[in-house]
N, C-alpha and C positions, 0 to 999 in steps of 0.2 A: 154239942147241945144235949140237953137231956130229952127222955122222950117226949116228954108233952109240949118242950119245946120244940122240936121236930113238927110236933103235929099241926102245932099251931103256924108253922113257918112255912108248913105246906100249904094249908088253910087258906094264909094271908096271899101267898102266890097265886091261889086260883081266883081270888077276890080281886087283883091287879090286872090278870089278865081278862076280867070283862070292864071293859071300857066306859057299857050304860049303866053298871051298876057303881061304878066310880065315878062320874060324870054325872047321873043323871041327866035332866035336861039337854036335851040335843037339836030340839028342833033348828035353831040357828049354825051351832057350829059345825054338823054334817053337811048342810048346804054351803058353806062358807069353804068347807074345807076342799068340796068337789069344785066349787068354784076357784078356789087359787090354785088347785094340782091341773084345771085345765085352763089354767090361764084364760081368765072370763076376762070378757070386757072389764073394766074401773068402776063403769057402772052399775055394773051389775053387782060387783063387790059393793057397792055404797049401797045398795039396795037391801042386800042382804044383812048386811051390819045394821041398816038403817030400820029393819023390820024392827030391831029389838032397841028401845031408845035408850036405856040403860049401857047395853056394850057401847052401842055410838058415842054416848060421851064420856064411857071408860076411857076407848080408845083416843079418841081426842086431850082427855085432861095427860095421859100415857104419852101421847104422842109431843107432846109440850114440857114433859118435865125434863129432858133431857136441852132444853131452852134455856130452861131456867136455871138450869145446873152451871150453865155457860159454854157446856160444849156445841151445842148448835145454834146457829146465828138466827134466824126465821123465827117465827112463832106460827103455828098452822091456825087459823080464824075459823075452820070449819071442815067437818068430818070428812069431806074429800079430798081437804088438803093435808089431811093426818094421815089417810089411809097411801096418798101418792106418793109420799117421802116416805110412812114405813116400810112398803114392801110385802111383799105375799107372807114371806118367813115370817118376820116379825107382826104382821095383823093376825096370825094362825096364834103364834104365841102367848101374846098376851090375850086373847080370846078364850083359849084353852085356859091361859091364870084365872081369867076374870068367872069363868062358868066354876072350874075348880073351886073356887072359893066360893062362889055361892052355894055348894054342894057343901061346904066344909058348914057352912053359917047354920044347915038342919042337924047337925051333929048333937047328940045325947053331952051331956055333961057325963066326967073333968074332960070330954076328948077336946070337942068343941075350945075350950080353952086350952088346954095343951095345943093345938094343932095350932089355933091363932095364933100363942108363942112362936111358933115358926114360921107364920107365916111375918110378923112383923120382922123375925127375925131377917127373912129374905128382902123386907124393904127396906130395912137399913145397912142390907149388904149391898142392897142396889145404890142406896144414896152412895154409900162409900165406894162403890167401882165406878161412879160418874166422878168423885172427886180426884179420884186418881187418876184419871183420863185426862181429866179437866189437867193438871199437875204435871204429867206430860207432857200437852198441847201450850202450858204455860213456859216448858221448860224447852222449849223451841223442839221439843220430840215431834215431827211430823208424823204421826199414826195414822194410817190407813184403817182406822175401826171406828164401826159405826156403834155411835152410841146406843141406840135400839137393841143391838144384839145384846150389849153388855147387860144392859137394863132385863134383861128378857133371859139372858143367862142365867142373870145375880135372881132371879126370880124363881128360879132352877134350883137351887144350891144346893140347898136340902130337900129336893122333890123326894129323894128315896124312905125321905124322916115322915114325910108325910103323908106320903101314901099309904107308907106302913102302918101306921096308925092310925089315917080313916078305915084301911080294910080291919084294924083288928076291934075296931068299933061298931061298925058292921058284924063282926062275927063276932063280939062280946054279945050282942042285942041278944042273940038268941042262945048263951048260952049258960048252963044250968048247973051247976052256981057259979055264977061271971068271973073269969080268968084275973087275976093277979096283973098289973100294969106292971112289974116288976118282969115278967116272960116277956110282952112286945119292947120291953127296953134291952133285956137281953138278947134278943134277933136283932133290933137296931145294930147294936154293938158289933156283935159278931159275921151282919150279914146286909152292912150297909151298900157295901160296892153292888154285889149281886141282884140284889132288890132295887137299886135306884137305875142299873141298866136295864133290867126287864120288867120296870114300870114305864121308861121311856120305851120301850123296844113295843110292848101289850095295845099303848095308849099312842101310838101311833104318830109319834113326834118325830119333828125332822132328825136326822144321821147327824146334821151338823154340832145341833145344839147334845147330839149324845157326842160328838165330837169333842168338843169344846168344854162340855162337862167334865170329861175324861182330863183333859191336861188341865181344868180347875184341881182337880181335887190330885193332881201329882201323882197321876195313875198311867197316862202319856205325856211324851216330852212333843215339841214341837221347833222346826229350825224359825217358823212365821212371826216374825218380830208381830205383825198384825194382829195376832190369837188375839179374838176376846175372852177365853182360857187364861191368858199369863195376868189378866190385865184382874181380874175374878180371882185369880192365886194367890195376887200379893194380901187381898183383901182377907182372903179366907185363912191365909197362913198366919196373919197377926193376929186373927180371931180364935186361934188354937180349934179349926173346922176342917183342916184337910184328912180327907180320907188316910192320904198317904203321906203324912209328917217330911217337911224338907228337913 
């Protein structure tokens, strides 16, 4: 890297590692989050989610689209029958997506729309690793993988693309005369891996989903026919997106 890429790559690390200045907004998912690490009553999780009506029917429309996809049989009618079948993991996750993105939506222009690029990109990586699941399940593959994870993985993909470029949008705000978009694409490139483990590592996301992320992107192998990793890899390798090219 060249110097001022250097500097900026330190910058962007120290912007990762505060959480309220990435997130904003927390009133919900700090309480949310102590609540599923001490395994709270159901209730109490419905409570919580339910303070804020927006995530309630994130998570509900979230919790239905892997229905519709045809890998899961039920349909959930109401936010505590979404939150009972997702699971602590997965209500943390897509909560964590759903605030992230409303962080992404006060974004200065081109970031705001570069950032959206990716993030839609991660929704139709998620359509495509429910189809492939689905195509499995079709294919008499009995898979032990929950569709949520997948969904909430593929949501993942490119976290490191993303976060890198809200913090260098944040630290463009304030600087004089505003950095070249051509430097944060050059860190992208050269310091994808690095920065998308210790954005998850800063921001406090579970081990598994940096697990899982890990044999997505063909960085770790795995013997678990179940990985929702392998299931993420096919998607990402015909998309020319792994990290580490099969």
């Amino acid at each position: 890297m060249t110097t001022l890429e250097q500097d900026v790559y330190d910058q962007v690390r120290a912007i990762i590692s505060n959480e309220e200045q990435v997130l904003g907004r927390r009133d919900i998912l700090t309480p949310l989050k102590k609540a599923l690490i001490n395994e709270a009553d159901i209730r109490i999780v419905i409570d919580t989610v339910s303070a804020d009506p927006a995530l309630a029917a994130h998570l509900l429309i979230r919790a239905n689209t892997a229905q519709a996809a045809g890998v899961v049989q039920s349909k959930n009618r109401s936010v505590k029958d979404a939150l009972i079948r997702l699971g602590q993991v997965n209500i943390y996750r897509y909560a964590f997506a759903f605030y992230l993105k409303e962080r992404l939506d006060s974004l200065d222009e081109p970031y705001r729309k570069l950032v959206h690029g990716y993030w839609q990109l991660t929704e139709d990586i998620a359509v495509s690793s429910l189809e492939v699941l689905r195509q499995e399940e079709d294919a008499g593959n009995k898979l032990a993988i929950d569709a949520d994870e997948v969904q909430t993985l593929a949501l993942f993909s490119v976290f490191g693309q993303v976060i890198t470029l809200t913090a260098f949008a944040y630290l463009n705000a304030d600087a004089e005369p505003p950095l070249s978009l051509r430097i944060v694409k050059a860190i992208i490139d050269k310091q994808q891996q690095i920065l998308s483990v210790e954005a998850f590592e800063s921001l406090g996301l579970d081990e598994e989903l940096r697990s899982e992320f890990m044999i997505a992107h063909n960085l770790a192998q795995t013997q678990n026919p179940n990985s929702a990793g392998l299931v993420l890899r096919k998607v990402l390798s015909k998309r020319g997106l792994l990290i580490n090219p099969l």
